[in-house]
C-alpha positions as a printed Julia matrix, in Angstrom:
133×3 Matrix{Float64}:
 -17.44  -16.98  -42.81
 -14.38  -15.06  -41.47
 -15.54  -12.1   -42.8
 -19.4   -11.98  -41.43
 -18.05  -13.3   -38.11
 -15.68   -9.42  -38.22
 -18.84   -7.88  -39.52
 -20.82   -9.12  -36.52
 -18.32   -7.84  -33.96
 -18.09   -4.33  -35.32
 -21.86   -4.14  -36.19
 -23.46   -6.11  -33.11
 -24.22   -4.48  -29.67
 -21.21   -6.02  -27.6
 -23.46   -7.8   -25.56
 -25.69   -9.75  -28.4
 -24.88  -13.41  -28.41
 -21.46  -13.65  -30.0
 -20.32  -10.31  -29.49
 -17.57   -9.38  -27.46
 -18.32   -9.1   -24.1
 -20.8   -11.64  -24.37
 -17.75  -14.02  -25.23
 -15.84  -12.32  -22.53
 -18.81  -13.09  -20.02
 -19.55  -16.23  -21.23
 -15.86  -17.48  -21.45
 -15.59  -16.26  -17.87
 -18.59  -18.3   -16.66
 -17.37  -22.29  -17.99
 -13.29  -21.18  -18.12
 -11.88  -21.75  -14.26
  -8.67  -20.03  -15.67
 -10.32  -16.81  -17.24
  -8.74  -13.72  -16.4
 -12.15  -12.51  -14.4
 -14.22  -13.73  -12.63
 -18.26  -14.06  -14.0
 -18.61  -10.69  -12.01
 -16.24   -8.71  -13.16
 -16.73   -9.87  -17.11
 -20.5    -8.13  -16.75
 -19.39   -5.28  -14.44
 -16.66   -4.45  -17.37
 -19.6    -5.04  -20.22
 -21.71   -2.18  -18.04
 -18.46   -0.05  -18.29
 -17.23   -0.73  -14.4
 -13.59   -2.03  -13.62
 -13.59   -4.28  -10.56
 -10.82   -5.3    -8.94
 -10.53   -8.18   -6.55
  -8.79   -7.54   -3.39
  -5.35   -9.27   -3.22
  -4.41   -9.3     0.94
  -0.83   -9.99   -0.32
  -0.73   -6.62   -1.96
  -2.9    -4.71    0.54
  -0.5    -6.0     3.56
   3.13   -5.18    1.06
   1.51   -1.73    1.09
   0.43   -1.21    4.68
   4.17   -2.37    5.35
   5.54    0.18    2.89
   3.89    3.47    4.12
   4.24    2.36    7.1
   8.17    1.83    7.08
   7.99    5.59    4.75
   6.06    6.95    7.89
   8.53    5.22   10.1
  11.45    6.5     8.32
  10.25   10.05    7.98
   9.48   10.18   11.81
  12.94    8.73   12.95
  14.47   11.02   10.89
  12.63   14.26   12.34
  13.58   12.77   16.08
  17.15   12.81   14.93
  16.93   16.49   13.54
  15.48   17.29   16.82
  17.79   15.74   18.7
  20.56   17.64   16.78
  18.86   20.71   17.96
  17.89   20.23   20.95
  19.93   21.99   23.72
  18.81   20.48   27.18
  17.32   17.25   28.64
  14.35   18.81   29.18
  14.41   19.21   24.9
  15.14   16.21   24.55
  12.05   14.4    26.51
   9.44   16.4    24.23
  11.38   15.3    20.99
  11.18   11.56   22.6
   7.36   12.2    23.79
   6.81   13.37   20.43
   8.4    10.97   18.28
   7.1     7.79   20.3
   3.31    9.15   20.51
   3.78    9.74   16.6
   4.9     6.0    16.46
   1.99    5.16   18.99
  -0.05    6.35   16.59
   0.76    4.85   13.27
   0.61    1.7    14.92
  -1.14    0.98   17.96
  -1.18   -2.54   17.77
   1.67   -3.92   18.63
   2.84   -0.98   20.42
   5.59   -1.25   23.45
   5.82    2.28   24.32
   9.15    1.81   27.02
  11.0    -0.8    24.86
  10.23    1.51   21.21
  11.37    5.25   23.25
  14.36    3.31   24.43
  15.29    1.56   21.08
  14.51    3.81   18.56
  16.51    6.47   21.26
  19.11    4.32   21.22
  19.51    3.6    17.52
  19.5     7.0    16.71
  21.95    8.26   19.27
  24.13    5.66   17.72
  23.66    6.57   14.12
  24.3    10.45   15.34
  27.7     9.37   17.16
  28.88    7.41   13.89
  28.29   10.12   11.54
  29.92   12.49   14.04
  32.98   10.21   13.91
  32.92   10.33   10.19
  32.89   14.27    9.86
């Protein structure tokens, strides 16, 4: 019986009664702990992969490129603050760095308390590593 029930899987259309997706389908249709969902068992028997959305995962990743972006743009405003050789130079690095943060995120924005913080971090972090040297 073993060996016509092999014989069917590799002979049979996947999607015959018994076959393999069919199973898979099937399985995912009366099993509340199958590994898809009833849609995504025939999607993958028609040869598309779907992938449920996961908000955890979305939001992890919205935080990540958004602390890269972040990181990145805090570290430009420091090389341009390194350069820069009057006040004047130093108010477009500022303008610049806090409309690039504006525009990353605009929803929770504070545009006086972010120029002043971030400004203030940075100066900081320059004055340390000046120490250091």
């Amino acid at each position: 019986m073993k060996v016509v029930g092999h014989a069917w899987n590799q002979l049979a259309p996947s999607i015959m009664p018994f076959g393999r997706h069919f199973d898979t389908v099937l399985d995912s249709m009366i099993n509340d702990e199958s590994r898809m969902t009833p849609s995504q068992a025939i999607a993958t028997t028609l040869g598309i992969r779907l992938n449920p959305l996961d908000p955890e995962r979305i939001e992890r990743g919205y935080k990540f490129r958004n602390d890269r972006a972040m990181s990145y743009i805090r570290k430009q405003y420091k090389k341009e603050l390194l350069e820069a050789k009057t006040s004047e130079d130093v108010e477009k690095s500022l303008d610049r760095m806090t409309n690039n943060i504006y525009r990353l995120m605009p929803e929770s924005f504070d545009m006086e308390s972010a120029r002043s913080k971030i400004h203030r971090d940075i100066v900081k972090q320059i004055r340390k590593e000046s120490r250091g040297k």
